[in-house]
Structure formats: structure tokens, C-alpha cells
C-alpha positions as CSV (number, residue, x, y, z in Angstrom):
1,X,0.0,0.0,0.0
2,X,2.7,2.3,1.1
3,X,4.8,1.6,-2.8
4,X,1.2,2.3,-4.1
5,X,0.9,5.8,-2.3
6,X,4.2,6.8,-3.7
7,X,3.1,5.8,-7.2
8,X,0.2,7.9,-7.2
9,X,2.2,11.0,-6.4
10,X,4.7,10.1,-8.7
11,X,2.2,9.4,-12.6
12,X,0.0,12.4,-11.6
13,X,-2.9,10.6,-13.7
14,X,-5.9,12.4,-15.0
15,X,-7.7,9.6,-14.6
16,X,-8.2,6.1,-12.9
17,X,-5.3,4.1,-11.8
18,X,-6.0,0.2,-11.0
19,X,-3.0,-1.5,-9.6
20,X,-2.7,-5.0,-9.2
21,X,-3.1,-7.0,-5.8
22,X,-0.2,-7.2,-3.8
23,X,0.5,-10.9,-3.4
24,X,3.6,-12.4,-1.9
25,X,5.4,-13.0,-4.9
26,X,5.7,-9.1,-5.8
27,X,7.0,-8.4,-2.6
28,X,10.6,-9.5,-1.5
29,X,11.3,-8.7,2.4
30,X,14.9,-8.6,2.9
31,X,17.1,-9.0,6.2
32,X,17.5,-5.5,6.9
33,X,13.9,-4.7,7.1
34,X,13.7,-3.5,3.7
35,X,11.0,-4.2,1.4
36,X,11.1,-4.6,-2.3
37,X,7.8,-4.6,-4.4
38,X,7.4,-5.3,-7.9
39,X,4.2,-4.9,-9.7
40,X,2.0,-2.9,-12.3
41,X,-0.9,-1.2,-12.5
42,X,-3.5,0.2,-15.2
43,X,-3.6,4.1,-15.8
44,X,-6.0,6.0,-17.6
45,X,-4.4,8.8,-19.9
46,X,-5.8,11.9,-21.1
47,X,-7.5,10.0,-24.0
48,X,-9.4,8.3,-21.8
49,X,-7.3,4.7,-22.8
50,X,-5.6,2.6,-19.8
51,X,-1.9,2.0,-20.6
52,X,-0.1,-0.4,-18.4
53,X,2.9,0.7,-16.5
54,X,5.2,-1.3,-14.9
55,X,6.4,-0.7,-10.6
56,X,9.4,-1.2,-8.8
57,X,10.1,0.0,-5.7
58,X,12.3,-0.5,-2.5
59,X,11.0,1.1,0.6
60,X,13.0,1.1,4.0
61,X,10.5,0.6,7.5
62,X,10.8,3.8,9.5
63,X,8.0,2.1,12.6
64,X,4.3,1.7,12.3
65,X,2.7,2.8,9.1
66,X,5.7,4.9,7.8
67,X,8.5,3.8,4.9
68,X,11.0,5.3,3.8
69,X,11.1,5.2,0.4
70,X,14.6,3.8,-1.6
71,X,14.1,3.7,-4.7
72,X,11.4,4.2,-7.7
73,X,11.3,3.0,-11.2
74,X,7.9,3.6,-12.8
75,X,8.3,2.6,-16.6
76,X,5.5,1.5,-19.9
77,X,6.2,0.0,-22.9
């Protein structure tokens, strides 16, 4: 959820953005704490047509509901 929030900041969509569930092969947790997520989502451009992009991003835990975020790639076709 947190990789998703950073996403949506990040495209600045006009429209709707559907991202695909979270499941546990998308997210690696490494020793450290850190927490890499790999996924993609659908995002509706200004012509009103959904274009997939793809989501990779490594987030560090900073306690309770708040990440740090590592790295973010957010790329298409």
C-alpha cells in the first residue's frame, strides 16, 4: 500500500489508476527490514485509454505505518 501511495504521487494521472493486488510474490522482504515490491498497474491517460505501467520500488520501515522510500522506477512499454 505504502509503494502504491508513492506511485500515485509520482504518474499524476488524469484519470483512474487500478494497480494489481499485492501478493507475496511481488514483494521480497529482505534481512535489513527492507522491502522490495514489484508490480504494475493500469492508468487511464488523457485519452481516456488505460496504458499499463510497470512498478518497482524499494522502501526502508521507519516504525508503524511509515516507509521510507529507496528507490522508484515507474516505466511503460
Amino acid at each position: 500500500t505504502a509503494c502504491q501511495g508513492f506511485v500515485r504521487k509520482q504518474i499524476k494521472a488524469p484519470g483512474e489508476v487500478t494497480f494489481a493486488p499485492i501478493r507475496r510474490r511481488t514483494v521480497r522482504r529482505f534481512a535489513d527490514g527492507r522491502v522490495l515490491v514489484t508490480s504494475h498497474a493500469d492508468v487511464e491517460n488523457t485519452a481516456e485509454r488505460f496504458v499499463e505501467i510497470r512498478i518497482t520500488c524499494t522502501m526502508r520501515p521507519l516504525g508503524g505505518d511509515r516507509w521510507d522510500l529507496e528507490t522508484l522506477v515507474v516505466s511503460t512499454d
